[in-house]
PLY file of the C-alpha trace (Angstrom):
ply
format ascii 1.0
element vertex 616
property float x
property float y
property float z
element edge 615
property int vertex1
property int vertex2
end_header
68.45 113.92 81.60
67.82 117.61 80.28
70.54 119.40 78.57
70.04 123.20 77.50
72.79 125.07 75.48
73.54 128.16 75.75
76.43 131.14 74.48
77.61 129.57 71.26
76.48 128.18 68.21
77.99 124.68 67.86
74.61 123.40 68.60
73.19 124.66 65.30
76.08 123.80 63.07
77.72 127.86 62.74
81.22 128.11 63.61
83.62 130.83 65.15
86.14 132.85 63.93
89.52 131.76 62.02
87.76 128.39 60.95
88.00 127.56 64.71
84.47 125.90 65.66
82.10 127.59 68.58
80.38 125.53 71.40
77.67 125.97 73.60
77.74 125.96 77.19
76.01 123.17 78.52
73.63 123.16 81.30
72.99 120.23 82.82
68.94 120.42 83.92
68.23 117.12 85.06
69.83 114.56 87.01
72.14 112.38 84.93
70.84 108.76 84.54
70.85 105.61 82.03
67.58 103.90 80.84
68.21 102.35 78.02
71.29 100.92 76.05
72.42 103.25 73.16
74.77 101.50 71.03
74.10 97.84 71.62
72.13 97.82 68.17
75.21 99.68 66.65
76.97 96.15 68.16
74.65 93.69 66.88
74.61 95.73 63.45
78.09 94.96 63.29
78.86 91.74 63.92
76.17 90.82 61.38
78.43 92.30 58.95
81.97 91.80 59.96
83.78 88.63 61.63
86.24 90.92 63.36
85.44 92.77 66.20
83.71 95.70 65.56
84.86 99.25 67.76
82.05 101.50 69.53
82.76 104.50 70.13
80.97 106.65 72.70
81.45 110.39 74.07
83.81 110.72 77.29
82.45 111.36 80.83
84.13 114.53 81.39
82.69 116.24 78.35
79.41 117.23 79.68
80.54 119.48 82.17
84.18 120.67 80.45
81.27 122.56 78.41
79.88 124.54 81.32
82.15 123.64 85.00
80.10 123.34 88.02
78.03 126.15 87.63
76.73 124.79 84.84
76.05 122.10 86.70
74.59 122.99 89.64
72.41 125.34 88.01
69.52 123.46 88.78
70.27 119.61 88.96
72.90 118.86 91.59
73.89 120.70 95.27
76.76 118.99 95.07
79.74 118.18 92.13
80.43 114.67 93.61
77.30 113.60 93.20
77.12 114.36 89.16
80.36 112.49 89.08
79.10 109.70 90.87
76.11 110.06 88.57
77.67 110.44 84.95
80.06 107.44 86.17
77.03 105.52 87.15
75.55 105.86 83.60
78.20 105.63 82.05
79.38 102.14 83.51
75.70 100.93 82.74
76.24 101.74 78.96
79.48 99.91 79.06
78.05 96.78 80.38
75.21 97.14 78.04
77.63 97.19 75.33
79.50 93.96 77.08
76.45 91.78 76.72
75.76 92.66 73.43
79.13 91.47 72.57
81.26 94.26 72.27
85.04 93.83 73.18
86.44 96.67 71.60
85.14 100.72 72.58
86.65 104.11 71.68
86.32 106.88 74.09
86.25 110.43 72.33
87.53 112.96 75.32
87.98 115.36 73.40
88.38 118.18 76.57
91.71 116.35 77.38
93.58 117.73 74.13
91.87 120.99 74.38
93.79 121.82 77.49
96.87 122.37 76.15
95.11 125.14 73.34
95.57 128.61 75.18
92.86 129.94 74.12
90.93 126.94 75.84
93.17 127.36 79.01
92.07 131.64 78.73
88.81 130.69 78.72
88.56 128.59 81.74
90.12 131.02 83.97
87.45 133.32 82.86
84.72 131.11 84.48
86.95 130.47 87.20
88.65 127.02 86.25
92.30 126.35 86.46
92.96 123.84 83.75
96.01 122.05 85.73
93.73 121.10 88.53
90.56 120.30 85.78
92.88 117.58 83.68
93.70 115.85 87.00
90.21 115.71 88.64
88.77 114.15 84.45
91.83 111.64 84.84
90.55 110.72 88.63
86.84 110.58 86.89
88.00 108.27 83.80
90.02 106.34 85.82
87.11 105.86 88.49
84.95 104.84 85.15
87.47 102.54 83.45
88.07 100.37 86.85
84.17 100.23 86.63
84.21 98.70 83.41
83.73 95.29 81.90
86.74 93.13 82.39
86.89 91.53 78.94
86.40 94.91 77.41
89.30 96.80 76.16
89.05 100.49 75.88
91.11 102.87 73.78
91.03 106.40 73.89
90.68 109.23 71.60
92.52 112.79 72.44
91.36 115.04 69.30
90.70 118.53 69.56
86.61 119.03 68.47
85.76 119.15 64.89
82.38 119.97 63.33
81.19 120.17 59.88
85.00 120.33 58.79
85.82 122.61 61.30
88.11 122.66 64.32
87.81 123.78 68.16
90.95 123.82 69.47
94.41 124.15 68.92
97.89 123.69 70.25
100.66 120.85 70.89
99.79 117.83 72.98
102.98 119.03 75.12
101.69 120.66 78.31
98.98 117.64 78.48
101.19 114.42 77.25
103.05 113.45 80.31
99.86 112.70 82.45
97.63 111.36 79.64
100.33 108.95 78.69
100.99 108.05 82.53
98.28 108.99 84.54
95.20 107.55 82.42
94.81 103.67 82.50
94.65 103.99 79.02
96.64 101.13 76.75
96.49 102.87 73.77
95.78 106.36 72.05
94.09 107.84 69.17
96.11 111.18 68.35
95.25 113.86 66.26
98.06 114.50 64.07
96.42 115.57 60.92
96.97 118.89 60.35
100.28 121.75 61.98
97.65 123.00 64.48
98.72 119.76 66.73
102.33 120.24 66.70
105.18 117.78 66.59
105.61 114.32 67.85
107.96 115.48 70.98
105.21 114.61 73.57
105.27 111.16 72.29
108.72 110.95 74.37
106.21 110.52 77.66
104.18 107.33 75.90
105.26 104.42 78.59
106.72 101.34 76.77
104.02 99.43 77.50
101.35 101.83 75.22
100.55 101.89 71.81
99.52 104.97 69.78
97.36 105.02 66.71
98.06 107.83 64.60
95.41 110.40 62.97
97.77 111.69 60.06
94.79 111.36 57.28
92.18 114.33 57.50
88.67 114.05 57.69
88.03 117.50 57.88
89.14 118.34 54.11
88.89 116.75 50.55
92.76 117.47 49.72
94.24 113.88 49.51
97.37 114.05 51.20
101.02 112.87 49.89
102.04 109.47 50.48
105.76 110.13 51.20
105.10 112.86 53.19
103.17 110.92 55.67
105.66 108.33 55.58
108.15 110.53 56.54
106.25 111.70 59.43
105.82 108.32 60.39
109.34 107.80 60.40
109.49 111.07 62.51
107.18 109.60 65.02
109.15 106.72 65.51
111.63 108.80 66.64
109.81 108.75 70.05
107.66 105.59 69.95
108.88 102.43 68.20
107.54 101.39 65.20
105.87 98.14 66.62
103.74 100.09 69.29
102.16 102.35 66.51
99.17 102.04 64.00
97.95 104.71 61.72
94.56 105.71 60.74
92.09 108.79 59.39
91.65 111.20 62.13
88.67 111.38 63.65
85.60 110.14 62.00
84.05 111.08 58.41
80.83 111.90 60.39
81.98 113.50 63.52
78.62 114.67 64.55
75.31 114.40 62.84
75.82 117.03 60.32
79.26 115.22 58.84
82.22 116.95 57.27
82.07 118.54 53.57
83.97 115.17 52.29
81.87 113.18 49.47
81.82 109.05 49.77
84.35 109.11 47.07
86.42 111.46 48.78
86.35 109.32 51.85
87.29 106.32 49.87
90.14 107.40 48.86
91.08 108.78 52.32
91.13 105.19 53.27
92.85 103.40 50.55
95.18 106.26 51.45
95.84 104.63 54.64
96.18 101.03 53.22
98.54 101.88 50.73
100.29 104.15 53.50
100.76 100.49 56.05
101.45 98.36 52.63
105.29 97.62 52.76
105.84 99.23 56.40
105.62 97.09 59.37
103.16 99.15 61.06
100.60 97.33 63.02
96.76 96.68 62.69
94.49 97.40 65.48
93.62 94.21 66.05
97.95 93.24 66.62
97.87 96.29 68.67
94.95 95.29 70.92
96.56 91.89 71.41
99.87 93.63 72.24
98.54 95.46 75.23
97.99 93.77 78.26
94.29 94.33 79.09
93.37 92.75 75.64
95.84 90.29 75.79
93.98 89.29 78.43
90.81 89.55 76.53
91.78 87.14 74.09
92.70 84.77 76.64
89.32 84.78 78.48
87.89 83.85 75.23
89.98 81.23 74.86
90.05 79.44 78.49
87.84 80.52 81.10
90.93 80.38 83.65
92.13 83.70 82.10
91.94 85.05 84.98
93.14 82.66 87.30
95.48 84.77 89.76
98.94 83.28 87.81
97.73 85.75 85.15
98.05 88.72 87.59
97.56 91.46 86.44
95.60 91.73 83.46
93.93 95.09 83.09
94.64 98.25 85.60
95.38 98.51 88.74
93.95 101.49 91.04
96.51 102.77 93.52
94.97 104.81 96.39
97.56 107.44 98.26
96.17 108.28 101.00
97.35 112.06 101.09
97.20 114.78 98.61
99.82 115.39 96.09
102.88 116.10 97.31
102.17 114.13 100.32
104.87 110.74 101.30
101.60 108.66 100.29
101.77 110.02 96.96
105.61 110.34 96.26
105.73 106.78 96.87
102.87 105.38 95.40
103.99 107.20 92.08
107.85 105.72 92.62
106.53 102.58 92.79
103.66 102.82 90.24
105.83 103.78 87.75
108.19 100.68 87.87
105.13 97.55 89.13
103.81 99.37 85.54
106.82 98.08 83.81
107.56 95.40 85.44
104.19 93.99 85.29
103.60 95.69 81.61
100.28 96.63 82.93
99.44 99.95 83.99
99.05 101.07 87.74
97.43 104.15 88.58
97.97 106.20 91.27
94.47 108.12 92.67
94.77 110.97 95.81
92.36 110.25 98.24
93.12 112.89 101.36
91.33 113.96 104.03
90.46 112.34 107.55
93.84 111.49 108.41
93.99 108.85 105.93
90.46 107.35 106.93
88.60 108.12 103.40
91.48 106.22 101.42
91.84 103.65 103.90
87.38 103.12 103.37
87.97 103.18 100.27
90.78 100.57 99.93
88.00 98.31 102.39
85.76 98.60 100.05
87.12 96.93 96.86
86.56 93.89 95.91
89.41 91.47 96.95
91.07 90.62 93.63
94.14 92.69 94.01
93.33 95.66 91.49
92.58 98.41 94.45
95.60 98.90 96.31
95.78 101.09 99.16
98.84 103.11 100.68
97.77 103.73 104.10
100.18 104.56 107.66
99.61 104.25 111.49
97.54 107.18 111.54
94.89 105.21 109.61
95.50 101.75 110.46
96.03 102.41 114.06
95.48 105.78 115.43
92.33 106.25 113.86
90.72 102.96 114.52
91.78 103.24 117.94
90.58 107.04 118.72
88.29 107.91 115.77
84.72 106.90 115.13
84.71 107.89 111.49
87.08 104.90 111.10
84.60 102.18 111.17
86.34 99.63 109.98
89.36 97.38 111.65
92.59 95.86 110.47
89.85 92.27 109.40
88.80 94.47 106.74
92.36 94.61 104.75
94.97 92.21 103.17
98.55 93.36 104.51
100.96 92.93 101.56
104.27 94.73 102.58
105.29 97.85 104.61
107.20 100.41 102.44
108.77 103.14 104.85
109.21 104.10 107.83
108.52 107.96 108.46
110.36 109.72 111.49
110.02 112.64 113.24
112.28 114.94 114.52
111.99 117.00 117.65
112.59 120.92 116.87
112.17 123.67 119.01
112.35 127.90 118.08
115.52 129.46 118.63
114.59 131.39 121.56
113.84 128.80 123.74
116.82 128.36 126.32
117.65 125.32 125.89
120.20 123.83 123.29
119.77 120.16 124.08
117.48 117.44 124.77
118.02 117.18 128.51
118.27 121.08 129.12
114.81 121.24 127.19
113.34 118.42 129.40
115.01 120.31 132.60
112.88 123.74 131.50
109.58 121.85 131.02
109.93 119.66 134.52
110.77 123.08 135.84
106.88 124.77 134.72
104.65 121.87 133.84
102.01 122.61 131.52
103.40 125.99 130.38
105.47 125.20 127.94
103.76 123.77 124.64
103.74 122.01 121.66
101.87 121.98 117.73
101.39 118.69 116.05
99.78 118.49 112.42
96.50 117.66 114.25
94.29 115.64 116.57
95.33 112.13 116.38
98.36 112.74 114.26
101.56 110.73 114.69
102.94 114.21 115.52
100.74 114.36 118.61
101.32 110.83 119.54
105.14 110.74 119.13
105.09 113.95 121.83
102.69 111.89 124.44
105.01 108.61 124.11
107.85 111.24 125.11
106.23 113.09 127.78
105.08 109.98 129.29
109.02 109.08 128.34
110.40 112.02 130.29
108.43 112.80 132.88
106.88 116.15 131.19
103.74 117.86 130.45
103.17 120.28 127.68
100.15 121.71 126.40
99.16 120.42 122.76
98.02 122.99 120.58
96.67 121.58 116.76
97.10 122.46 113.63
95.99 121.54 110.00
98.72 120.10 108.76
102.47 120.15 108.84
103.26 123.18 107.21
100.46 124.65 110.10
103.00 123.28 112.45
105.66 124.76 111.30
104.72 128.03 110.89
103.57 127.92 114.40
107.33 126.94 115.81
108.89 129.46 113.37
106.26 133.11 114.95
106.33 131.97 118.11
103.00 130.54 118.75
104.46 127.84 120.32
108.00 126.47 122.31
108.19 122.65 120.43
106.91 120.18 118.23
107.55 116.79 116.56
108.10 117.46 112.45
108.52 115.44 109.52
112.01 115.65 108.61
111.59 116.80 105.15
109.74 119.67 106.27
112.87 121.41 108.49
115.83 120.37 107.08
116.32 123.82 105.53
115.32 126.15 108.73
117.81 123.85 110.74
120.38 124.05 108.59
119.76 127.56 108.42
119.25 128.18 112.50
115.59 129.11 111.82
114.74 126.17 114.00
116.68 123.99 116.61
116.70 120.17 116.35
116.81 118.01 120.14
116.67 114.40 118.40
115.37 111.97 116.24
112.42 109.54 117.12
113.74 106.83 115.57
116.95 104.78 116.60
119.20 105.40 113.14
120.08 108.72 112.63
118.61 110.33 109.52
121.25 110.75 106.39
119.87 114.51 105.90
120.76 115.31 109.47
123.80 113.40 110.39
124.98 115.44 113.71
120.92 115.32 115.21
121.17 112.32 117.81
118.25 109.64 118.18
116.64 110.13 121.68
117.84 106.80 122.10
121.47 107.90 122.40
120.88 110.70 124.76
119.44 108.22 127.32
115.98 107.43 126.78
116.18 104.07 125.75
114.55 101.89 122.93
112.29 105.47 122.16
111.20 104.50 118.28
108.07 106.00 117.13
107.33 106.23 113.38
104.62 106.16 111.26
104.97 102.96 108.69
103.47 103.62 105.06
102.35 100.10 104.27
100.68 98.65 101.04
97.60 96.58 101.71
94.23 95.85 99.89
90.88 94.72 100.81
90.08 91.49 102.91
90.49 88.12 101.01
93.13 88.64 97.93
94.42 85.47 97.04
98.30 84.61 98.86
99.39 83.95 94.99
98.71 87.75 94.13
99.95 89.12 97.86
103.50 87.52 96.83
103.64 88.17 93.40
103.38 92.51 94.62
105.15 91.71 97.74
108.14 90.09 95.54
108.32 93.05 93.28
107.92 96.23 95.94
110.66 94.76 97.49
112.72 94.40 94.48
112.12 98.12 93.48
112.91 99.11 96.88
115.82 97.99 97.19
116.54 99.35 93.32
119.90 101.73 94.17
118.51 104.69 92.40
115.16 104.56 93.77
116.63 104.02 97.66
118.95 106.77 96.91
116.17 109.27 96.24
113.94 107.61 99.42
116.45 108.77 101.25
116.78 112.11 99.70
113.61 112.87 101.11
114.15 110.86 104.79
112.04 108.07 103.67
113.23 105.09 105.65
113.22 101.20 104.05
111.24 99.24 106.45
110.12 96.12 103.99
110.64 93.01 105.34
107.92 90.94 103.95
103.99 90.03 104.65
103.88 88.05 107.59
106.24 90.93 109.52
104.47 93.63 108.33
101.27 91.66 109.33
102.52 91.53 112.74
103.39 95.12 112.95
100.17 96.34 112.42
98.40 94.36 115.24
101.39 95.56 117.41
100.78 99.38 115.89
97.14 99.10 116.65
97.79 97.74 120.15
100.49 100.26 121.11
98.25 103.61 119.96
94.83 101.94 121.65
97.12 101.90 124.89
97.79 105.54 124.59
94.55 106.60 123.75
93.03 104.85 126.51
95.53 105.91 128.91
94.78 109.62 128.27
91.45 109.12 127.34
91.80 110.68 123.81
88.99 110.60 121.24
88.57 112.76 117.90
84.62 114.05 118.12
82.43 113.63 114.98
0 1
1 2
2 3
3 4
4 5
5 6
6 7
7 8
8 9
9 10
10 11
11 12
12 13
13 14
14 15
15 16
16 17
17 18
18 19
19 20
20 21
21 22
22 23
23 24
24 25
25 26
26 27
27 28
28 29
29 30
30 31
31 32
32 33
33 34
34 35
35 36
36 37
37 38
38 39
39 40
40 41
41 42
42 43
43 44
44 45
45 46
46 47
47 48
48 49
49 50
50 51
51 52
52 53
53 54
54 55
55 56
56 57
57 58
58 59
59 60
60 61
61 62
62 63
63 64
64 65
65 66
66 67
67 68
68 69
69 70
70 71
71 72
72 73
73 74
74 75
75 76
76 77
77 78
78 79
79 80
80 81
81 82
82 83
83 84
84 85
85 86
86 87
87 88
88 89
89 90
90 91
91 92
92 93
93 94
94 95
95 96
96 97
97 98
98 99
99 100
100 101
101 102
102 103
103 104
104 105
105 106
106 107
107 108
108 109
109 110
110 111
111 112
112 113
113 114
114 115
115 116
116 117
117 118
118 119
119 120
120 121
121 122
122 123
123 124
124 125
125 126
126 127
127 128
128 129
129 130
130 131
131 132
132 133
133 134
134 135
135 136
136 137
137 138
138 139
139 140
140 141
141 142
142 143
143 144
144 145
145 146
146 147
147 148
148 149
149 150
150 151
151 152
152 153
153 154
154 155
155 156
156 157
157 158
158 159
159 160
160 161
161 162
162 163
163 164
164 165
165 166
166 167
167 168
168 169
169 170
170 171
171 172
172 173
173 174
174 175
175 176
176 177
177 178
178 179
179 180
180 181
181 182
182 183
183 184
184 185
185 186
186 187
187 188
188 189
189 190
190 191
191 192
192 193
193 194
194 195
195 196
196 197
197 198
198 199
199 200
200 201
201 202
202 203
203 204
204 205
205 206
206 207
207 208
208 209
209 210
210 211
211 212
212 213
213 214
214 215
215 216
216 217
217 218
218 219
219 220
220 221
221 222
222 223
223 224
224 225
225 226
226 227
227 228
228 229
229 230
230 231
231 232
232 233
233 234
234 235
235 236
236 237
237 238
238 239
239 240
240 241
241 242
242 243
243 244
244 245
245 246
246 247
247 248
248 249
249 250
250 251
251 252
252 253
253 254
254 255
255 256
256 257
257 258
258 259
259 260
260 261
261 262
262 263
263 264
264 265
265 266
266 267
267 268
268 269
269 270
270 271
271 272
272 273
273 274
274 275
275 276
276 277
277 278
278 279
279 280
280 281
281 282
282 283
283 284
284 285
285 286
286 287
287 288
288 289
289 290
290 291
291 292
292 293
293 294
294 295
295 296
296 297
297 298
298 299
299 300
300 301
301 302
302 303
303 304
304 305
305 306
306 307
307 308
308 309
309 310
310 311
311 312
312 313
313 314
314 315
315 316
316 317
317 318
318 319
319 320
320 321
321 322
322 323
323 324
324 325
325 326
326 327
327 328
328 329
329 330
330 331
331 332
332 333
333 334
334 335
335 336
336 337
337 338
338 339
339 340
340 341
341 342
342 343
343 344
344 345
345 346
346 347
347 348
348 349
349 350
350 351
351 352
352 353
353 354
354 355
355 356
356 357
357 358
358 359
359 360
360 361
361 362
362 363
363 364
364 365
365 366
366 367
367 368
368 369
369 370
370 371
371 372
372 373
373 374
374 375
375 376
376 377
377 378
378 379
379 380
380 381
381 382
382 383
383 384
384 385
385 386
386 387
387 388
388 389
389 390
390 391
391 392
392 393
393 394
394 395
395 396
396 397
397 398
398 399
399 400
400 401
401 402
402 403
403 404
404 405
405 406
406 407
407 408
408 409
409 410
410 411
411 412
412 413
413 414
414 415
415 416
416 417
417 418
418 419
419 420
420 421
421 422
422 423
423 424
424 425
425 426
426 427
427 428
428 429
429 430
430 431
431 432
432 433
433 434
434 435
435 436
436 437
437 438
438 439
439 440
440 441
441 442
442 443
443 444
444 445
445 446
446 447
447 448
448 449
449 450
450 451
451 452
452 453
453 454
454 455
455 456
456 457
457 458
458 459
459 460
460 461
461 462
462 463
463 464
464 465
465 466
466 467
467 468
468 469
469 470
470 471
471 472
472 473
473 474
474 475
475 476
476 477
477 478
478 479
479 480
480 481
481 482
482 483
483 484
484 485
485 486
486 487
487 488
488 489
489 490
490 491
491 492
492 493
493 494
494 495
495 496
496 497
497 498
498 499
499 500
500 501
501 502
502 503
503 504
504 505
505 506
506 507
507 508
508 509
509 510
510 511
511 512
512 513
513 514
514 515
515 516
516 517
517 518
518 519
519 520
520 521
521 522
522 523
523 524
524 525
525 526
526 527
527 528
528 529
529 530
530 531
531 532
532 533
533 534
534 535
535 536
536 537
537 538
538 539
539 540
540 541
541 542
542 543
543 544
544 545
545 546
546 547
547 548
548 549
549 550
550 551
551 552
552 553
553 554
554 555
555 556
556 557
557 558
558 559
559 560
560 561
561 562
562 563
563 564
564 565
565 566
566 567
567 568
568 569
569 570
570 571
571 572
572 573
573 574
574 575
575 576
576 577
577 578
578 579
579 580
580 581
581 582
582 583
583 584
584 585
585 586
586 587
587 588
588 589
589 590
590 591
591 592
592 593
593 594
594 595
595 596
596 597
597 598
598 599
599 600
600 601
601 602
602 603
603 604
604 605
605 606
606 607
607 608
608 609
609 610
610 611
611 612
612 613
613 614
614 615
């Protein structure tokens, strides 16, 4: 590929103001591709010298464009973002596996643009060209997450958040505080390389997000300057880190390299021998770790070690060894991805492996639920799909080309209901006088649902074919569309998420008929079920279920299905469910199984019946 930079003068080695190092823009002019291995002979080099396992480090995917954003990018190379991603992922992975058959185990990603988000200057600077940083950190976790479940199996991959340096000289500043909580949590990262070397990176308080199950190597030795620091000072701030992060899940080290780029930093080899016996006589005495402890303490290389061992490392009794990708089929926010965090957060601890949540909206569900087709079946893509994938779209949409052969149920999670609300100014203050009113104008009355195909729109069809009524559907994009619709005017009724009205009902903004379920919902206690007020055995719900691709082996589906039921069923965790009218509904594979076919069967019924279809 062809890289031109532009607007600052890191390229040629001359640095900003206040010490703090300038870089170039980078446009990208060519489409990004690998040809050739790059540090493979770095590998062999190595291993000729060293019986240990030597560390590679390479450059992080999201660095290339955190230099320029998309314009930068689709200056001349790419029409579209996605596929650069897809590309720099692509070449990315190839380099990995290069670095795999060469015999490398052991590889240290330098992102630097992670840390740099939390320096305000940074964050200043991509508003300017039109970035917000919030929503930048969370689409480079999405990328390195999509590269690291890409990688080599046996390799285990560490990662370094510094903040740029160049010829002794820094780029960015600021505390790792605004960043920590989803670098620690939301990269599938087992352990860090910080930059603690100098004030500029603040205290160890974000440490306090580091999950028990990560380790954290320490950059408290400069590479920047000749100034040997003072042993008991560093030990004290090692004592201060442990504060937040126990003693046996951290390491210490230089930070950064000597080198850092071609040109180095103004340190002589003396200098940087010292620097390191620094370091040695720093771990003498203190029961910090070595790397190589450290790597064996995390689960991914623990892993490692035991494929080199046994080649029935990974047998599926060792479940799970490295990360596991959890697809929420909604944006944030969304049930999908309130639960899929919940639950990530404790299978992480409970399995002392990380899982990692990934969005994937749009489609009603249909581009996660592809996606979660598409892995391969060994249990490390989960999906968190509903009825509206799983059954309303296969029955109704032909984007959905795929059917319920093409997963592995492993448990439903919750059951969502919906609750019938109608604006204030309709005359009618129960179910059966609102029923009365429609029969009395058919068709004139009507209703919003979240969309074509939605379980909103469904729930109000199973009714009207329940009651003997005909309204006329008018979609929206989304929930919140559909709300705003009931509270101007626009139209007489609809079928809501719960968690979406509470507040206007209790508040008289909106009127509530009934529940479609037949429990009454916690947050609503005086709303009936439409099963009380006479239409009998009415329960419609969309199920959030877990599943994952076609053929994962039974041992695996019980081993998650044994733990998401334990967590469920966790008394904080089913308090706060039903804080926000999130139903229980596991009850185990073979049920949940079952309830899909019957799903599936029940919405290609309706659909047929009224002849529905969502055009391409």
């Amino acid at each position: 590929m062809r890289i031109d930079t532009i607007g600052g003068a890191d390229a040629v080695g001359a640095n900003g103001q206040d010490g703090r190092g300038a870089q170039p823009v980078a446009i990208v002019g060519s489409r990004v591709q690998w040809t050739h291995p790059i540090n493979a002979v770095d590998t062999a080099f190595l291993k000729t010298h060293s019986d240990r396992w030597p560390k590679i480090t390479i450059a992080g995917p999201c660095a290339l464009h955190f230099r320029g954003g998309d314009a930068a990018v689709m200056a001349s190379a790419y029409h579209d973002v996605d596929q650069f991603w897809s590309d720099t992922i692509d070449a990315f992975t190839r380099e990995l596996r290069a670095l795999a058959e060469a015999g490398c185990r052991y590889v240290q990603i330098d992102e630097t643009a992670f840390a740099k988000f939390g320096d305000p200057h940074v964050q200043s600077a991509l508003a300017a060209r039109g970035d917000d940083w919030s929503a930048l950190i969370d689409k480079y976790i999405a990328v390195t997450n999509r590269l690291l479940a890409a990688a080599p199996k046996k390799m285990h991959i560490g990662m370094h958040l510094c903040r740029g340096n160049r010829g002794g000289h820094w780029h960015a500043e600021g505390s790792y505080e605004e960043v920590a909580e989803r670098l620690f949590n939301a990269l599938a990262i087992q352990f860090y390389f910080l930059e603690y070397d100098t004030p500029r990176a603040g205290s160890f308080t974000p440490l306090r997000f580091v999950p028990k199950h990560k380790s954290v190597v320490l950059g408290l030795v400069s590479t920047k300057i000749s100034q040997l620091e003072d042993i008991a000072a560093l030990k004290r701030r090692l004592d201060d880190a442990t504060e937040f992060v126990a003693l046996d899940r951290l390491a210490v080290s230089p930070q950064c390299g000597f080198a850092s780029l071609d040109t180095g930093n103004p340190l002589t080899i003396e200098e940087q021998t010292r620097k390191l016996a620094l370091v040695c006589d720093l771990a003498q005495g203190l029961p910090v770790r070595s790397m190589a402890s450290i790597i064996a303490q995390t689960s991914a290389v623990a892993a490692i070690a035991l494929a080199l061992l046994a080649p029935t490392a990974w047998a599926e009794d060792t479940y799970p060894t490295h990360p596991v990708r959890v697809i929420a089929a909604s944006a944030a926010g969304g049930n999908p991805d309130v639960l899929a965090r919940i639950l990530s957060g404790r299978l992480s601890e409970i399995f002392n492996n990380p899982f990692v949540v990934e969005d994937v909206p749009g489609v009603g569900g249909v581009i996660a639920a592809k996606q979660t087709a598409a892995a391969r079946p060994d249990g490390y893509t989960l999906g968190l799909n509903d009825s509206g994938s799983l059954g309303i779209s296969i029955a109704m949409n032909p984007d959905a080309n795929y059917t319920l052969k093409d997963f592995t149920p492993i448990t439903a999670l919750a059951r969502l209901p919906t609750i019938l609300v109608i604006k204030p100014d309709v005359p009618a203050n129960t179910l059966g006088a609102f029923v009365a009113l429609a029969k009395s104008k058919p068709g004139a009355m009507s209703f919003g649902s979240a969309g074509t195909g939605s379980i909103h729109q469904m729930t109000m069809i199973i009714f009207e074919k329940t009651a003997g009524i005909t309204l006329l559907h008018v979609p929206y994009r989304g929930g919140t569309g559909l709300v705003n619709a009931l509270l101007t005017g626009e139209v007489d009724a609809g079928w809501s998420g719960i968690p979406n009205v509470v507040s206007l009902i209790k508040t008289g903004k909106l009127r509530a008929l009934c529940i479609s379920v037949l429990q009454r919902d916690e947050s609503l206690p005086d709303v009936p079920t439409c099963d009380e007020l006479g239409y009998k055995g009415f329960d419609v719900a969309t199920v959030l279920g877990l599943q994952s691709s076609a053929g994962v082996p039974p041992t695996i589906v019980a081993k998650l299905q044994a733990a998401v039921a334990k967590i469920l069923r966790e008394p904080e965790i089913a308090g706060r469910l039903k804080t926000l009218g999130i139903h229980l509904a596991e009850n185990g594979t073979a049920a949940y199984t079952k309830f899909m076919q019957d799903d599936l069967e029940r919405y290609t019924a309706i659909v047929n019946e009224f002849n529905l279809q969502i055009k391409q």
